[in-house]
GUGU-329307 format. One line per field, with one value per residue (C-alpha): x, z, y. Coordinates in steps of 0.02 Angstrom, whole numbers, plus 50000, padded with zeros to 5 digits. Each point is the difference from the previous one (the first is absolute). Last residue first. Example, Ala and Ser with C-alpha at 12.3 -4.5 7.8 and 13.67 -1.06 7.14 Angstrom:
GUGU-329307
u [50684 | 49931] $
w [50357 | 50033] $
v [49947 | 49828] $
end
This chain:
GUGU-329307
u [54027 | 49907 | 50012 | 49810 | 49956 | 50125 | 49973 | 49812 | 50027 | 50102 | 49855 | 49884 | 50147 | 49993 | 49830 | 49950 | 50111 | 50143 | 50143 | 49945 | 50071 | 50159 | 50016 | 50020 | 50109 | 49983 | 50151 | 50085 | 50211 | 50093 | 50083 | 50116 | 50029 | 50101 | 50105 | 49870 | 49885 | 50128 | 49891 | 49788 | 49936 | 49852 | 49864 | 49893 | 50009 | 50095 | 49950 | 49995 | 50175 | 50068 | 50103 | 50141 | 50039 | 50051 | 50026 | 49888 | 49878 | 49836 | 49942 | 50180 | 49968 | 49833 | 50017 | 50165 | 49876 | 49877 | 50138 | 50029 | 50188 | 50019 | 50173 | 50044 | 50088 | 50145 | 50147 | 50108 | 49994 | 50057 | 49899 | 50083 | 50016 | 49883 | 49888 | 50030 | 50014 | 49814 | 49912 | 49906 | 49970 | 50058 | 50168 | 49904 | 50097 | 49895 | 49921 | 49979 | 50076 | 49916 | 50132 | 50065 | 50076 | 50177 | 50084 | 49851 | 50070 | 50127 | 49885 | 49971 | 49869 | 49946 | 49837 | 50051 | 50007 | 49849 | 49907 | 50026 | 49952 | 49832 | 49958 | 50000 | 50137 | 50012 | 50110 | 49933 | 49929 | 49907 | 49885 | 49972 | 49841 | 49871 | 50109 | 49896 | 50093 | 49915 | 50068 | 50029 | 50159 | 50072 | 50099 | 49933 | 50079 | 50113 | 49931 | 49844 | 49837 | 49805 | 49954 | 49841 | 49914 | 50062 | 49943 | 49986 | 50157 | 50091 | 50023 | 50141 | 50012 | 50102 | 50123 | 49951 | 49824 | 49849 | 49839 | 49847 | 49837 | 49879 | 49819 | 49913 | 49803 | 50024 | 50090 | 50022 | 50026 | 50092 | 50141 | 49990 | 50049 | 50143 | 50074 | 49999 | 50081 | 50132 | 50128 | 49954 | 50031 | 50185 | 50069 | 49913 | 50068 | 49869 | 49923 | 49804 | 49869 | 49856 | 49820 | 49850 | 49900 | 50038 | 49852 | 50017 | 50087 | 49843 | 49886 | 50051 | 50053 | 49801 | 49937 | 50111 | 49949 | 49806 | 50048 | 50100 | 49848 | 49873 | 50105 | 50011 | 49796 | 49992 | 50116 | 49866 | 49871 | 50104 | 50054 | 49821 | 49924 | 50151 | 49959 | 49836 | 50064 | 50030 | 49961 | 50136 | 49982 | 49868 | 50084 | 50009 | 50097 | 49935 | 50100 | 50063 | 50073 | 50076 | 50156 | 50025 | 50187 | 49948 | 49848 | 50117 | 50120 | 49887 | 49918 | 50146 | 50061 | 49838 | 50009 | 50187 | 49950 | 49871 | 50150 | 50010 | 49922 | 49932 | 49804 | 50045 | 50045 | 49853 | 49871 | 50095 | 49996 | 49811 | 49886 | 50038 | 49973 | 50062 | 50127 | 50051 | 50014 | 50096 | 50130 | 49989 | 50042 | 50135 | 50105 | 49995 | 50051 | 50148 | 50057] $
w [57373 | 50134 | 50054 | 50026 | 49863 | 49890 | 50039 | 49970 | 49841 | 49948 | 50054 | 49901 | 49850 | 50047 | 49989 | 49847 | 49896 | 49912 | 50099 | 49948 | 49835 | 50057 | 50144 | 50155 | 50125 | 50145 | 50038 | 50181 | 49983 | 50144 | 50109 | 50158 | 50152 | 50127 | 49983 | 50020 | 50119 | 50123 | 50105 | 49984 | 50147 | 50034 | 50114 | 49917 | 49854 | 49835 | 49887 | 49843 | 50021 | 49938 | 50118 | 50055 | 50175 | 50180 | 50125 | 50137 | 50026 | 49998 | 49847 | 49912 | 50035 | 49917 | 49855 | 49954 | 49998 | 49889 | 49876 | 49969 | 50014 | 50177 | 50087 | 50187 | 50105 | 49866 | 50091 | 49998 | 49846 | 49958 | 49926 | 49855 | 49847 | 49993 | 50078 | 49864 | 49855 | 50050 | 50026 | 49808 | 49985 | 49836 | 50084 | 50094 | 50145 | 50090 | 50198 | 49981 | 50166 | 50135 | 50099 | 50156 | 50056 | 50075 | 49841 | 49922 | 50072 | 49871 | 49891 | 50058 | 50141 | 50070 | 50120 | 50170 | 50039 | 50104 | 49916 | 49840 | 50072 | 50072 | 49837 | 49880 | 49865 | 49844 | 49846 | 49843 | 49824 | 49884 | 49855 | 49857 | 49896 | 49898 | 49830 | 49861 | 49911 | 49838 | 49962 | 49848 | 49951 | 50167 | 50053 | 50212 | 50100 | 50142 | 50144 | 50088 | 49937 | 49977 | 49876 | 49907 | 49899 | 50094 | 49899 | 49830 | 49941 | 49911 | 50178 | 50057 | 50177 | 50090 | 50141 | 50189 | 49991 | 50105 | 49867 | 50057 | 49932 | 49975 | 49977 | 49878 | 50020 | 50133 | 49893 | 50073 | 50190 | 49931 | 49900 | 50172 | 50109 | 49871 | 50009 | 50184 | 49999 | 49901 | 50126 | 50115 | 49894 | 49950 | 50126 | 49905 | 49830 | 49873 | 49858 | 49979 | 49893 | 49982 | 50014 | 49900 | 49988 | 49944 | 49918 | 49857 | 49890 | 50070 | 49933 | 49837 | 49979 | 50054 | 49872 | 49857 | 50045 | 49995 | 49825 | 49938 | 50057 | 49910 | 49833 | 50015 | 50018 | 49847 | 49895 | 50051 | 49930 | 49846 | 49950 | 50007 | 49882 | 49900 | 49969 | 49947 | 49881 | 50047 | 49893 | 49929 | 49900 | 49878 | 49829 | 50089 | 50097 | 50104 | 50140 | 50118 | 49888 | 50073 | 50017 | 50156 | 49970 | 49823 | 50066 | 50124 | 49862 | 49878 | 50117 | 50075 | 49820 | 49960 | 50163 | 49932 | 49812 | 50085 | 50105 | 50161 | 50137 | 50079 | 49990 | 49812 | 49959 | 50063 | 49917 | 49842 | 50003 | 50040 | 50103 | 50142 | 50117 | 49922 | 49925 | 50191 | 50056 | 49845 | 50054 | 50159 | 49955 | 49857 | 50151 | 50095 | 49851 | 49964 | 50190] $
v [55624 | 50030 | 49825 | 49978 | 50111 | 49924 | 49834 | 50000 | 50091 | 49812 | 49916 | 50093 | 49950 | 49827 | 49968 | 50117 | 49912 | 50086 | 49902 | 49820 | 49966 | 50107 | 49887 | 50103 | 50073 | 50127 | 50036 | 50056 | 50080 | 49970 | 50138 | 49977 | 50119 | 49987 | 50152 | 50129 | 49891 | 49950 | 49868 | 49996 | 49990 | 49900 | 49982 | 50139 | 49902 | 49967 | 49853 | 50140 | 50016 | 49845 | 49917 | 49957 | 49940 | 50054 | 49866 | 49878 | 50137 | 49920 | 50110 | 49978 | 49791 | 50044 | 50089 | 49873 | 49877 | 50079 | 50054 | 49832 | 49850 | 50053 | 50016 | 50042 | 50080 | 50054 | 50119 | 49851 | 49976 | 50181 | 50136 | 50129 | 49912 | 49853 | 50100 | 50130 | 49904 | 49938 | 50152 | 50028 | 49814 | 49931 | 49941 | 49869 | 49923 | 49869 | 49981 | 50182 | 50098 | 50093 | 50088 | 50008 | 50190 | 50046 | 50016 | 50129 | 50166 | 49988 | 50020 | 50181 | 50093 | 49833 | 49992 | 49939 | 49814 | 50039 | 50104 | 49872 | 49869 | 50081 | 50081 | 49836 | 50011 | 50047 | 50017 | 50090 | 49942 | 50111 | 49922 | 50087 | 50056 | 49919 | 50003 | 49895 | 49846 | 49934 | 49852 | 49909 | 50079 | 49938 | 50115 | 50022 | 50145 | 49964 | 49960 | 50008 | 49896 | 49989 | 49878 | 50011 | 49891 | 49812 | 49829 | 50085 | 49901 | 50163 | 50066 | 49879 | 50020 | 50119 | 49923 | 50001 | 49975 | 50028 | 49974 | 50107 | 49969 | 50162 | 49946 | 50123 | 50027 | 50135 | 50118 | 50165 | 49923 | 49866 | 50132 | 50092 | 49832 | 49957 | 50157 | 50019 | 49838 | 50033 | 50101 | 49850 | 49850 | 50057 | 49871 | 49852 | 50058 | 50027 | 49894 | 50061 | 49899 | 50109 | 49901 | 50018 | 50147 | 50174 | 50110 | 50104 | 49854 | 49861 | 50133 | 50002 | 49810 | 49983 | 50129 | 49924 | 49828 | 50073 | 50064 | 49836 | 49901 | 50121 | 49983 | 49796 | 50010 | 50116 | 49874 | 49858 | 50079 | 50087 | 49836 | 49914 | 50150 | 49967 | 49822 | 50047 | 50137 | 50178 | 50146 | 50106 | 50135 | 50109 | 49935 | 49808 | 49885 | 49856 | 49983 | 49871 | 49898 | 49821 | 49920 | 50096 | 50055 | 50042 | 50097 | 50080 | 50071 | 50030 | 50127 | 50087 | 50020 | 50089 | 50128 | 50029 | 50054 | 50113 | 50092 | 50026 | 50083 | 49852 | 50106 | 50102 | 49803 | 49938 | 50132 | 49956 | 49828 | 50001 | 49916 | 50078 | 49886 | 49846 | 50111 | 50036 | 49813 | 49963 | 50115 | 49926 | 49825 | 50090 | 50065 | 49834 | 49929 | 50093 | 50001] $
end
């Protein structure tokens, strides 16, 4: 950093032609604009100025240096301008982890963040588990649960995700819609093909609906969409995948609550990509 600081101090004494004019130019002091000096004609092997009452005037070798010194200064400025402009405008691609179930409450966020930047690809990653940030792979992760502690991470509240039990309008017409849990014995259910105490519902299936009462399993939230849609049982889940074609069962007491994240490397949080996509959540999950 020494040198580079002492390659443009010599630039500006070579334009100057003075160590005062340069110093009163770096804002610094004279006995700094000379140290600059020695310090790059030492590192050269060479001087670069002839020294005199009236200033500095550059010696052959120093007419070379500052050539070559004002073409690295013109390459720094145009890789300033382009670093510039690439900040204020978002290209590239966004790495996204998600759940596969949670595509459509994110999809409206992905499609306004493309519409507003047209130059950045969004790739979506469907995980199960949260990916290790600090590898660069994956810059945002969009998650329920509890929230992440990493110290590395910078998790952002988008919201929370409500969970219900459903079932397709037809079935339940004609089974009668229940007025207590009680109700519930003489429905089939939907069942996951494992137990997974992380999931908001699970305790209570586990709890409160028989084997015998289980029509079916499925292992995604697509799956279990569909046999509710075709009427085979009732089925959680989250309330955003609610239609006109579905009831949703016991609303006050069947109710469960998971909190959604929005999490980030801390090296990668700041950037202008992730935090226009962040606004893009908000607005589309009015958060």
């Amino acid at each position: 950093m020494k040198t580079w600081q002492a390659l443009h101090t010599a630039l500006i004494v070579a334009k100057t032609g003075t160590v005062s004019q340069s110093a009163l130019h770096l804002n610094c002091e004279r006995s700094t604009v000379i140290r600059h000096i020695d310090l790059i004609e030492n590192w050269l092997g060479v001087d670069l100025f002839i020294r005199h009452s009236k200033g500095y005037d550059l010696t052959e070798a120093g007419r070379d240096f500052i050539e070559s010194i004002q073409f690295v200064e013109q390459q720094i400025s145009t890789l300033r301008t382009r670093l510039t402009l690439k900040e204020a405008r978002v290209d590239g691609t966004l790495v996204i982890s998600t759940l596969e179930p949670l595509m459509g409450l994110f999809a409206p966020s992905i499609k306004q963040f493309i519409t507003e930047n047209p130059h950045c690809r969004v790739d979506v990653i469907s995980s199960p588990t949260l990916e290790p940030l600090e590898k660069g792979e994956v810059q945002l992760a969009l998650r329920p649960g509890t929230k992440p502690d990493n110290p590395d991470y910078v998790p952002v509240s988008i919201g929370t995700l409500v969970f219900g039990i459903f079932g397709a309008k037809d079935y339940v017409m004609r089974k009668g819609v229940p007025k207590r849990i009680a109700d519930l014995s003489g429905y089939q259910f939907i069942g996951s093909t494992s137990y997974n105490p992380r999931i908001p519902f699970s305790n209570w299936f586990e709890e409160n609906i028989s084997a015998e009462q289980v029509a079916a399993t499925s292992s995604g939230a697509y799956s279990t969409l569909e046999m509710i849609n075709e009427g085979i049982g009732l089925g959680a889940l989250p309330d955003f995948k609610q239609h006109d074609d579905l009831i949703r069962i016991l609303p006050k007491t069947l109710n469960w609550e998971s909190k959604l994240w929005a999490v980030s490397h801390v090296n990668v949080n700041r950037t202008l990509k992730v935090q226009k996509f962040l606004q893009c959540l908000k607005n589309t999950l009015a958060i």
